[in-house]
KEMI-590565 format. One record per residue (C-alpha): residue number from 1; x, y, z. Coordinates in Angstrom, 3 decimals, decimal comma. Example, Ala and Ser with C-alpha at 12.3 -4.5 7.8 and 13.67 -1.06 7.14 Angstrom:
% KEMI-590565
<node resi="1" X="12,300" Y="-4,500" Z="7,800"/>
<node resi="2" X="13,670" Y="-1,060" Z="7,140"/>
***
This chain:
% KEMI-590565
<node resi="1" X="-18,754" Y="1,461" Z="15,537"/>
<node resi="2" X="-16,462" Y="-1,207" Z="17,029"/>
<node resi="3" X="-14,030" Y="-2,545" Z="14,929"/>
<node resi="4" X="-14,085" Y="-5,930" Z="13,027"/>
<node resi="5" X="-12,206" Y="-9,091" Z="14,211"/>
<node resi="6" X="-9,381" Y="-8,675" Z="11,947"/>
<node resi="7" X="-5,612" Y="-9,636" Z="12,507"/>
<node resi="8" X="-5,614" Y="-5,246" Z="12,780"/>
<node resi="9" X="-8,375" Y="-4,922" Z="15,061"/>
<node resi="10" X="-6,421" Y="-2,269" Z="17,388"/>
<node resi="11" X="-5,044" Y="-0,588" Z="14,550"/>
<node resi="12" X="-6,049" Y="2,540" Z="13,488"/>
<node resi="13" X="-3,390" Y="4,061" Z="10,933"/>
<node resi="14" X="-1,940" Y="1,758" Z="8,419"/>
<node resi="15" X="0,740" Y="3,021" Z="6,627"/>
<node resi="16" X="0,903" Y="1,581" Z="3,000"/>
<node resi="17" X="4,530" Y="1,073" Z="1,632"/>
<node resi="18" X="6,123" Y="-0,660" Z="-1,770"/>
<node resi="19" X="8,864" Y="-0,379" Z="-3,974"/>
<node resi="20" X="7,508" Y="1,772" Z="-7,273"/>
<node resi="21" X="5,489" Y="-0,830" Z="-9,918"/>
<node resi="22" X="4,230" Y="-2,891" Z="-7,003"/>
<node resi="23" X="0,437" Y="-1,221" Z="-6,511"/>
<node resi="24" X="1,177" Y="0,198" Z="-3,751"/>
<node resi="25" X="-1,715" Y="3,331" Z="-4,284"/>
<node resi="26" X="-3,574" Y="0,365" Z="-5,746"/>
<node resi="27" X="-3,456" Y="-1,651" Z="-2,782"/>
<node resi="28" X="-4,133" Y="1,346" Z="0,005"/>
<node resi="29" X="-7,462" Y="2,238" Z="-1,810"/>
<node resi="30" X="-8,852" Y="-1,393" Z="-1,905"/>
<node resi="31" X="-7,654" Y="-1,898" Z="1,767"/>
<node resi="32" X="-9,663" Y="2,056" Z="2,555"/>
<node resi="33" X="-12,374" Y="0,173" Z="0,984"/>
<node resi="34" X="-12,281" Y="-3,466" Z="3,159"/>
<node resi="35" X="-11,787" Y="-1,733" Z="6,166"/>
<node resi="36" X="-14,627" Y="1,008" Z="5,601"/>
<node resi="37" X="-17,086" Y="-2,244" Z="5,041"/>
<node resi="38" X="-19,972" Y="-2,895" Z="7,307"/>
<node resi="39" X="-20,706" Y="0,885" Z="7,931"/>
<node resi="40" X="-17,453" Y="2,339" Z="9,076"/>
<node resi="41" X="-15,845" Y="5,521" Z="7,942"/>
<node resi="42" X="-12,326" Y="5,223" Z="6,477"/>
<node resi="43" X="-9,960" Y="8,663" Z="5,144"/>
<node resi="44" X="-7,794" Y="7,375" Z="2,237"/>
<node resi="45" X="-4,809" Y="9,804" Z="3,043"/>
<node resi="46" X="-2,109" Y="10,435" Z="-0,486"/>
<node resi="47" X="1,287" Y="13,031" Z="0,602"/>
<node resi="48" X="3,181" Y="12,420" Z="-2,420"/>
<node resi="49" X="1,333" Y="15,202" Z="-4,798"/>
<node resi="50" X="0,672" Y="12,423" Z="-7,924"/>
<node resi="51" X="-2,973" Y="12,240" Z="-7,840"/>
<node resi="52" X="-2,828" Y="8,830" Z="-7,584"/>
<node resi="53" X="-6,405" Y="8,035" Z="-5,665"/>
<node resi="54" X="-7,991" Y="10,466" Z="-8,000"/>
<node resi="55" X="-7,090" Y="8,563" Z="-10,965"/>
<node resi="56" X="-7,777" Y="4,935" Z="-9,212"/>
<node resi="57" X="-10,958" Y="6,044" Z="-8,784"/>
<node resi="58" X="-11,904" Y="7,144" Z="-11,807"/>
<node resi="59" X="-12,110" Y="10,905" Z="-10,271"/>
<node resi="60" X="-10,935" Y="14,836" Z="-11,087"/>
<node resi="61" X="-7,766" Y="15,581" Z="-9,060"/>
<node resi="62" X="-8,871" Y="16,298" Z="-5,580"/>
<node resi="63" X="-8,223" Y="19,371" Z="-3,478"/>
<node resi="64" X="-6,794" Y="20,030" Z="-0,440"/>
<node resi="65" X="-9,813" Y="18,735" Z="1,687"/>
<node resi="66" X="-11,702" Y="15,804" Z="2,980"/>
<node resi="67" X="-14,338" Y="14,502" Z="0,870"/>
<node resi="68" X="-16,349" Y="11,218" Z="0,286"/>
<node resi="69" X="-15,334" Y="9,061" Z="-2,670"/>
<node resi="70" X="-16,641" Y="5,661" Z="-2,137"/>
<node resi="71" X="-19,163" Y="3,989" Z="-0,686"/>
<node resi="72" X="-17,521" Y="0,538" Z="0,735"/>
<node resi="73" X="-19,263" Y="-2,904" Z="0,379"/>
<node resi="74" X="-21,960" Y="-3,486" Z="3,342"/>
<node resi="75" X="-22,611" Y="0,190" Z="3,328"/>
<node resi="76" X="-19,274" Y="2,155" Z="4,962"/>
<node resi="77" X="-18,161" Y="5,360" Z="3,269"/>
<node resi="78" X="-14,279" Y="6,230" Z="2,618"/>
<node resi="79" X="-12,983" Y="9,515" Z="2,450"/>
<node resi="80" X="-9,924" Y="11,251" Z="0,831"/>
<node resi="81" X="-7,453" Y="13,668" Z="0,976"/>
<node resi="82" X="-4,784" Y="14,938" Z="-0,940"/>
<node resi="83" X="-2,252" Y="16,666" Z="1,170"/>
<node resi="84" X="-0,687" Y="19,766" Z="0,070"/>
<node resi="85" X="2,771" Y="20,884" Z="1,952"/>
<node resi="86" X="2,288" Y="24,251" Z="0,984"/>
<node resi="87" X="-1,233" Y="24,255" Z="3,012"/>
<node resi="88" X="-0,359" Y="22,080" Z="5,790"/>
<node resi="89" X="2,335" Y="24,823" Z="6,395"/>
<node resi="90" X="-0,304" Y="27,057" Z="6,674"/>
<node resi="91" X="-2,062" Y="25,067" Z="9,015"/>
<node resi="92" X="0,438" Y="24,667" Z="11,191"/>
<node resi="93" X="1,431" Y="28,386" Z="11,694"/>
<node resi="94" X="-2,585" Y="29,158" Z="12,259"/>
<node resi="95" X="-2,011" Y="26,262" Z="14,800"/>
<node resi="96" X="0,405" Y="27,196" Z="17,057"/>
<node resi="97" X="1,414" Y="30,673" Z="16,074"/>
<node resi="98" X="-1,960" Y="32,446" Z="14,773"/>
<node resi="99" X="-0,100" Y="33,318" Z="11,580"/>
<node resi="100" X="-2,107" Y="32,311" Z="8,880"/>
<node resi="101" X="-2,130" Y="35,291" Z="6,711"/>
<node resi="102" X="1,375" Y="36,150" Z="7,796"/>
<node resi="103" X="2,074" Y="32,427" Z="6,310"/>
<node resi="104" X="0,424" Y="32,952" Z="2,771"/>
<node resi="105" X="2,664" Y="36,643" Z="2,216"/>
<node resi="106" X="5,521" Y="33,451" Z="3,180"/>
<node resi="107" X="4,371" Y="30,939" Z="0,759"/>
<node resi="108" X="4,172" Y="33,968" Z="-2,235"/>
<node resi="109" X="8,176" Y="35,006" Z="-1,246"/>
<node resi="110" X="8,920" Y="31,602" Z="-1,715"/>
<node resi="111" X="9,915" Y="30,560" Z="1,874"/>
<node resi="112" X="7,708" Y="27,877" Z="2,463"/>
<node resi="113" X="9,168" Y="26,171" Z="-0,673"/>
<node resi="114" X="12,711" Y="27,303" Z="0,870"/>
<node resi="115" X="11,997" Y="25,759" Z="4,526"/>
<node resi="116" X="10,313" Y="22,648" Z="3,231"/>
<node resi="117" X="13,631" Y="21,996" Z="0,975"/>
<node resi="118" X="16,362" Y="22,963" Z="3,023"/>
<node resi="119" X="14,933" Y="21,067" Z="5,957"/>
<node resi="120" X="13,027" Y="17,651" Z="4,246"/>
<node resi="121" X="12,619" Y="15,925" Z="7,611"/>
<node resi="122" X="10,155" Y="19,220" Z="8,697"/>
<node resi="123" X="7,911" Y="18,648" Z="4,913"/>
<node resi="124" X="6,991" Y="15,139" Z="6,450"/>
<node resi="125" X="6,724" Y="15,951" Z="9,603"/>
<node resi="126" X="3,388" Y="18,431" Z="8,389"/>
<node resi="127" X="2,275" Y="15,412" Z="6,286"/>
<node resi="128" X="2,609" Y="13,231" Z="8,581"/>
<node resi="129" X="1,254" Y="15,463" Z="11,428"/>
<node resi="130" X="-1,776" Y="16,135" Z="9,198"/>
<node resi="131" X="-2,563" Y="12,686" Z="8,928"/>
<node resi="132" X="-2,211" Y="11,222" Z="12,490"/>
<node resi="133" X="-4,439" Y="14,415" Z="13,386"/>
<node resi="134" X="-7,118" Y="12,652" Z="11,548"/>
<node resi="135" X="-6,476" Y="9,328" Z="12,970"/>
<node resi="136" X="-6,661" Y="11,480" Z="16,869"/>
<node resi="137" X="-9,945" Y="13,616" Z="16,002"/>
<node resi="138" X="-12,962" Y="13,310" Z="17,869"/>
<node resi="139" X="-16,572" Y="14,513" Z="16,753"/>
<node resi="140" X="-18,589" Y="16,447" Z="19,550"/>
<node resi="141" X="-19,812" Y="13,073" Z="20,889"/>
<node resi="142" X="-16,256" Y="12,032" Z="21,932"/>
<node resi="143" X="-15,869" Y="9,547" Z="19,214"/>
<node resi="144" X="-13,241" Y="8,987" Z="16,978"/>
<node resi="145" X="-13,886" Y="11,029" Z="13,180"/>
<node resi="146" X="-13,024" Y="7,968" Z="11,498"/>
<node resi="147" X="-12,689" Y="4,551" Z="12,123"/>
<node resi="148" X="-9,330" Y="3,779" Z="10,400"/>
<node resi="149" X="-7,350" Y="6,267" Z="8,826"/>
<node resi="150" X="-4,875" Y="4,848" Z="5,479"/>
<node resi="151" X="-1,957" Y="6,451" Z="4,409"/>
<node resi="152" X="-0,541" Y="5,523" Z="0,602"/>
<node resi="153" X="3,015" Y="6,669" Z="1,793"/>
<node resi="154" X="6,221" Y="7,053" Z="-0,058"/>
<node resi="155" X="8,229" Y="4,208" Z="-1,016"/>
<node resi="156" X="9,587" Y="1,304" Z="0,741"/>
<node resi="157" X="13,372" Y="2,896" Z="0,428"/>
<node resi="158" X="12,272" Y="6,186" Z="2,165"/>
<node resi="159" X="9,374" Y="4,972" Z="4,676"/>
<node resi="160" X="11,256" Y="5,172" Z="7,682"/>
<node resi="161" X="12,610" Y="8,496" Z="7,393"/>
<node resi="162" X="9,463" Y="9,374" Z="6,568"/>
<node resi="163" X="8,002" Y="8,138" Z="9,551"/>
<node resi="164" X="10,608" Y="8,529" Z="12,288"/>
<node resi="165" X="10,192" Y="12,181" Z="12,042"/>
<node resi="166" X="11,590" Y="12,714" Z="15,544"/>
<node resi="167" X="15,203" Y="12,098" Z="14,527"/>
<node resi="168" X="14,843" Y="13,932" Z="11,212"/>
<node resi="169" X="13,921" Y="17,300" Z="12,827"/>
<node resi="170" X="16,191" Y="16,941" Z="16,017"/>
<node resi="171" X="19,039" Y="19,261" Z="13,581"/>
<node resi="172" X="16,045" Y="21,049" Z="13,038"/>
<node resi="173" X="14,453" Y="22,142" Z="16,545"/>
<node resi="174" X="15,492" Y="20,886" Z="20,245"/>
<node resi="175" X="12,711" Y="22,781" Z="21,489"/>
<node resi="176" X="9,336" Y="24,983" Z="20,686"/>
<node resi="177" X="6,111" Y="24,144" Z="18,463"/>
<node resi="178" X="8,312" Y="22,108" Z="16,062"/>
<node resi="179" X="9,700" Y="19,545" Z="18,475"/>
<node resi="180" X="6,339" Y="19,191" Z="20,585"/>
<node resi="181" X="4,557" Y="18,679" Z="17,213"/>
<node resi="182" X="7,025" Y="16,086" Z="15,946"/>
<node resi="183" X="6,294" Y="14,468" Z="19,129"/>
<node resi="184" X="2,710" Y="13,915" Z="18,926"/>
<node resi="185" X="3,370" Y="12,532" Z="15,382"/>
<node resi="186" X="5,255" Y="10,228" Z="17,022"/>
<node resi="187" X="3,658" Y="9,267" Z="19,581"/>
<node resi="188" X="0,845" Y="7,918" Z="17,282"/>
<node resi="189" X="3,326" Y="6,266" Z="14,762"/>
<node resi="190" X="4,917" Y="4,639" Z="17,328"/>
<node resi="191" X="2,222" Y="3,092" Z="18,925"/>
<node resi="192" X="-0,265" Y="0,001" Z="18,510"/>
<node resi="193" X="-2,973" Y="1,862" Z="16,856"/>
<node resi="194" X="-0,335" Y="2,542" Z="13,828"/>
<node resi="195" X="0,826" Y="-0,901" Z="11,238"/>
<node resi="196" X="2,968" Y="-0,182" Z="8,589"/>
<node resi="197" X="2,211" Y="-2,531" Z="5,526"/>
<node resi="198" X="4,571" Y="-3,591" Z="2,791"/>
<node resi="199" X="3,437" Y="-4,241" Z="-0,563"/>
<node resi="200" X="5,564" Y="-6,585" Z="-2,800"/>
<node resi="201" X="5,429" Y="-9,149" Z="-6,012"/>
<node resi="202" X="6,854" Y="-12,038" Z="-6,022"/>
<node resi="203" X="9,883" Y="-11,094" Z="-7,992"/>
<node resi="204" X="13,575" Y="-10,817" Z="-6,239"/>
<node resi="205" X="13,876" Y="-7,098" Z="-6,256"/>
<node resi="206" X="10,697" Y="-6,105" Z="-4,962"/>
<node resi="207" X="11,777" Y="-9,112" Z="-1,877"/>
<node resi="208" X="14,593" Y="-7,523" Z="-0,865"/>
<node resi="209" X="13,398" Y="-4,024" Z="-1,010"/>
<node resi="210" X="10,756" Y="-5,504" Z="1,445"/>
<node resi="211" X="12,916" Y="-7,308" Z="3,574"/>
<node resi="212" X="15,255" Y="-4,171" Z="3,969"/>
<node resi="213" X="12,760" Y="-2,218" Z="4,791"/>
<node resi="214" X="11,183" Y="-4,269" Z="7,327"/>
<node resi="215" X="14,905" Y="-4,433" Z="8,816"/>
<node resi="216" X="15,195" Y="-0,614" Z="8,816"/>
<node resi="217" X="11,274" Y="-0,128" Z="10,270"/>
<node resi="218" X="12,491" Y="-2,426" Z="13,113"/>
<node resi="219" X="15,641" Y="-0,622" Z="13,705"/>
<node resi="220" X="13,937" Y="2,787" Z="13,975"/>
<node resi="221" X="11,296" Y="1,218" Z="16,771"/>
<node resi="222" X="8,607" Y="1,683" Z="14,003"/>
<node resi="223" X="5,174" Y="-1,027" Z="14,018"/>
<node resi="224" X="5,354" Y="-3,490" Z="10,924"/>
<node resi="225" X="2,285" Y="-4,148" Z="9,714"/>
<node resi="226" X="1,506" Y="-6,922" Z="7,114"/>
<node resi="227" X="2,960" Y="-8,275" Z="3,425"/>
<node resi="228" X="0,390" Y="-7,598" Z="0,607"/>
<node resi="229" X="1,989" Y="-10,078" Z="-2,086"/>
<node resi="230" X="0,255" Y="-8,124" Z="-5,173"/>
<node resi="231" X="-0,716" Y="-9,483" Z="-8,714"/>
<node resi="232" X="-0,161" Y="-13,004" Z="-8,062"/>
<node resi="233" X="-0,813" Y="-15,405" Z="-10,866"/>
<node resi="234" X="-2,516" Y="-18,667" Z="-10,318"/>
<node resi="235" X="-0,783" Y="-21,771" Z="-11,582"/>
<node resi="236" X="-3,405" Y="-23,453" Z="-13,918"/>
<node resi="237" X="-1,232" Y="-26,888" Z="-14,018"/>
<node resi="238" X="-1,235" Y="-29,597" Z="-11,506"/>
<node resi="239" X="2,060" Y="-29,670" Z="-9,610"/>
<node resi="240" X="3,018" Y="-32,921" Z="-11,100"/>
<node resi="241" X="3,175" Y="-31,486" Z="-13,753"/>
<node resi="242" X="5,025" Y="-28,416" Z="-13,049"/>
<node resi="243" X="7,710" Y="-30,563" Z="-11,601"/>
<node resi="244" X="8,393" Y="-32,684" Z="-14,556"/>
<node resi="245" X="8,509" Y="-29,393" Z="-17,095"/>
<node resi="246" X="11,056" Y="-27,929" Z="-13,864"/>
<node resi="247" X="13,428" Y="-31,450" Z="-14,324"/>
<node resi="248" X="12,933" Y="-31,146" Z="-18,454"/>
<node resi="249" X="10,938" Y="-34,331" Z="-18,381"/>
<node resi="250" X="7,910" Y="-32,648" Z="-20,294"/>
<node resi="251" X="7,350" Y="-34,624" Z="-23,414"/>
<node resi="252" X="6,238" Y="-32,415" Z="-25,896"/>
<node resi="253" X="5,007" Y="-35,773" Z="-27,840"/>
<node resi="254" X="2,644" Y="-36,851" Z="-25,611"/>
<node resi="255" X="1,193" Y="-33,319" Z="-25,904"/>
<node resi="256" X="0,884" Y="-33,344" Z="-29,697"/>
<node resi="257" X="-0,857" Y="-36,941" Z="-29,064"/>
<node resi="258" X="-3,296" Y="-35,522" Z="-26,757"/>
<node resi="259" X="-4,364" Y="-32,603" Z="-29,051"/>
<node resi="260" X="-5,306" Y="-35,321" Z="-31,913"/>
<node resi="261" X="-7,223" Y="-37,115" Z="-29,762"/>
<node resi="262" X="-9,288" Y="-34,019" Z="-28,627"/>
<node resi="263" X="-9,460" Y="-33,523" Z="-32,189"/>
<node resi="264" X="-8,285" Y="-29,642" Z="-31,649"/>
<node resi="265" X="-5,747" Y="-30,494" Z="-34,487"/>
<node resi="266" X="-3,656" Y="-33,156" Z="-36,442"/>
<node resi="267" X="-0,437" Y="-33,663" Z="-38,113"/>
<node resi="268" X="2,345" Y="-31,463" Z="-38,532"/>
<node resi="269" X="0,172" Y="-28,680" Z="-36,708"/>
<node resi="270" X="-0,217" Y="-30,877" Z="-33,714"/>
<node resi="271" X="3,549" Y="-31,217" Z="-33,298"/>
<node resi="272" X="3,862" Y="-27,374" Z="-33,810"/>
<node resi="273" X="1,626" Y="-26,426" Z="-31,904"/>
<node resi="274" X="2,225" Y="-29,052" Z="-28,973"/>
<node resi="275" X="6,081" Y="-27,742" Z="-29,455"/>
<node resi="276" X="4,831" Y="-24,144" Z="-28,338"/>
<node resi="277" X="2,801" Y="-25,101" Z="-25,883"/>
<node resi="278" X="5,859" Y="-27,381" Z="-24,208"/>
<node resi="279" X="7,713" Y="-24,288" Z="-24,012"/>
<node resi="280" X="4,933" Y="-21,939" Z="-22,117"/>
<node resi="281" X="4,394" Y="-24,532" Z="-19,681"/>
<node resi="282" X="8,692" Y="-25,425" Z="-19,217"/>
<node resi="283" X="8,694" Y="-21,077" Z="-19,106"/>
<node resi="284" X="5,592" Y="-21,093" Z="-16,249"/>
<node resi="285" X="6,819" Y="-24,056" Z="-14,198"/>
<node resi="286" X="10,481" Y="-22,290" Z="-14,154"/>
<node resi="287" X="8,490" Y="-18,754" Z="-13,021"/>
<node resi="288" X="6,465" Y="-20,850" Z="-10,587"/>
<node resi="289" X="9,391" Y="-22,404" Z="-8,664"/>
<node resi="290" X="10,873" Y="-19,118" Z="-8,494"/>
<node resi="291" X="7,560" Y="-17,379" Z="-6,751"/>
<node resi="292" X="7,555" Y="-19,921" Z="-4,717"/>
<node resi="293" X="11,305" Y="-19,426" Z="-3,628"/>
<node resi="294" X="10,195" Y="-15,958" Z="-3,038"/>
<node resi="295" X="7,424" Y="-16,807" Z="-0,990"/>
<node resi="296" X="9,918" Y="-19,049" Z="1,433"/>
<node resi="297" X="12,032" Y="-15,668" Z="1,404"/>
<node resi="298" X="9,109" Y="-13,653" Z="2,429"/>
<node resi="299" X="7,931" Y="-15,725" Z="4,491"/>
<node resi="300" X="11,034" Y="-15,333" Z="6,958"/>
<node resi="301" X="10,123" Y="-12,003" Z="7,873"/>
<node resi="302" X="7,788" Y="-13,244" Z="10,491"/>
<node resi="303" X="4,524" Y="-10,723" Z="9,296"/>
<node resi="304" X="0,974" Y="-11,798" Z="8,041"/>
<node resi="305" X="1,225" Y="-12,113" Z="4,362"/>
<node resi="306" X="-1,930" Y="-11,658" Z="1,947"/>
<node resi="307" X="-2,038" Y="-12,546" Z="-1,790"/>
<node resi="308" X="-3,923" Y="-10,661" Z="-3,959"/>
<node resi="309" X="-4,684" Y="-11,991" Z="-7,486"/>
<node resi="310" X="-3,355" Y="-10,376" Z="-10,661"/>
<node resi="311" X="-6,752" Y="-8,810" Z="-12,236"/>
<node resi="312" X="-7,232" Y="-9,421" Z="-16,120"/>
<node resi="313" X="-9,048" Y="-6,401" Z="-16,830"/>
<node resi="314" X="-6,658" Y="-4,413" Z="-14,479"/>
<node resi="315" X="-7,209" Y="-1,987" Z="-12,254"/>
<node resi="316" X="-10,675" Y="0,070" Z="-12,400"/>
<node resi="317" X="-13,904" Y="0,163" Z="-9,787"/>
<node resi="318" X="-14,588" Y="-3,530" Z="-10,007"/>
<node resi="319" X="-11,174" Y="-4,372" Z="-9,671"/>
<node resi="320" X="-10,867" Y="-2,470" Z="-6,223"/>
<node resi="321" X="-13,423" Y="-3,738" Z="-5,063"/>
<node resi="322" X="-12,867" Y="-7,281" Z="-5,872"/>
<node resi="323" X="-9,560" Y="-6,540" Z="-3,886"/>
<node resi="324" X="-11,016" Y="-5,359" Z="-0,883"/>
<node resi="325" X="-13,012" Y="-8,312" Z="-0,419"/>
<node resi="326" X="-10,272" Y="-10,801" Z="-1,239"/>
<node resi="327" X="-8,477" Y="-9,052" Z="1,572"/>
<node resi="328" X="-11,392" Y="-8,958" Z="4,377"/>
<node resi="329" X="-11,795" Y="-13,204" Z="3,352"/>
<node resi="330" X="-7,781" Y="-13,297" Z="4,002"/>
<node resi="331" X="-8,446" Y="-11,551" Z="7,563"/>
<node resi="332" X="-6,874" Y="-8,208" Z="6,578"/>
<node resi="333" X="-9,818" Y="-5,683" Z="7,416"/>
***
């Protein structure tokens, strides 16, 4: 199936970042589920052993294997897989030594867990590898397995050592399976079918987190993808409004004066109540002119930014959902 007309149209790997509390996992399963729409076929790909699109789905923790989860809006299935080091280790050696078996007597002495811990860079480099395999298979009719492949990767302060797996096994091997391998990871992670998105609030540590790691992505040669600004809150006061509570011009009198006329209260209550009610809206015009600050601050990245709602009932089925098609309106899938 040819792929929507989205601002990611070429793109077939994105790579789903964020600082920890952000919603990151949360954010890579509703964007598996936008992109799968219309009848496509999407692999939701976790490495960091938590579970984490089990548990958004409302599933039993998943083993090491491709399997359908979801059927996307439109028709469109996504798949998932949890990667396990330990088997794509095992993988590999069947790969490109024929040493399966010889690999599991490994893995019960203990060296995988030894290789994997000493040597980092070589752990993502299988995790990696095992996911931009999916994004290269083809099916006996020469197409592409999947449509899009997405990958809830590690955090924002780690993504491009994860990614840039070239340098971080060059100590490692100059030449043989390992290098060649790290290579073809590369190649795909490098290129224009691979966008790594950040996810971010609209608070000032989550910012710079993003903007540092859209510095260090650049740096390394690596694709940035998009911004996914996550649980925004929608200002329910004109902006008048919010800039006269901003300058401490909000008269808490007039307030009281308009509850007795709606006849909600009178009296002494009125002025209470009017009193509270001056201070929430002083407190949300104050958090307002900050989000928008960080939206200016964001904005000077120079990526496509999307800005997905903060759900009331949080984060279940419907919620996802309701995410994936607030991001296919916003252009994203």
């Amino acid at each position: 199936m040819e792929s929507p007309d989205t601002d990611w149209t070429d793109v077939r790997l994105h790579v789903v970042t964020g600082k920890g509390g952000t919603g990151k996992t949360t954010v890579a399963a509703a964007l598996a589920l936008a992109l799968a729409s219309g009848g496509r076929k999407v692999l939701l790909v976790e490495v960091e052993g938590r579970q984490g699109i089990a548990q958004i789905f409302d599933l039993p923790p998943l083993p090491y294997e491709e399997r359908r989860i979801a059927v996307a809006p439109s028709g469109g299935d996504v798949y998932a897989l949890a990667i396990d080091p330990e088997e794509a280790m095992l993988e590999y050696m069947e790969m490109f030594y024929g040493m399966r078996r010889a690999g599991r007597a490994l893995t019960k002495m203990g060296i995988v867990d030894f290789a994997t811990t000493v040597a980092p860079g070589f752990r993502d480099v299988l995790v990696t590898g095992k996911t931009t395999e999916a994004v290269r298979r083809r099916g006996k009719n020469g197409r592409r397995v999947y449509d899009a492949v997405v990958l809830d990767a590690p955090p924002t302060g780690r993504i491009t050592r994860f990614l840039n797996v070239t340098k971080e096994v060059a100590g490692l091997a100059r030449v043989g399976p390992i290098k060649n391998h790290s290579d073809l990871v590369s190649g795909v992670v490098k290129s224009p079918e691979t966008a790594v998105h950040f996810v971010t609030l609209l608070e000032e540590m989550p910012v710079q987190e993003t903007l540092d790691g859209i510095a260090e992505l650049r740096a390394a040669g690596l694709p940035a993808g998009g911004i996914f600004i996550n649980m925004v809150r929608r200002s329910l006061l004109p902006q008048a409004a919010l800039d006269t509570a901003v300058k401490g011009r909000f008269d808490p009198e007039e307030l009281a004066l308009g509850l007795k006329a709606a006849g909600i209260t009178d009296g002494s209550q009125a002025d209470a109540l009017a009193g509270a009610l001056a201070e929430e809206v002083v407190e949300h015009a104050h958090r307002t002119e900050l989000e928008r600050a960080e939206r200016e601050t964001l904005a000077g990245a120079g990526l496509t930014r999307y800005e997905l709602p903060l759900l009331a009932d949080g984060v279940d089925l419907a919620g996802l959902y309701e995410l994936a098609e607030n991001m296919r309106t916003q252009g994203a899938a």
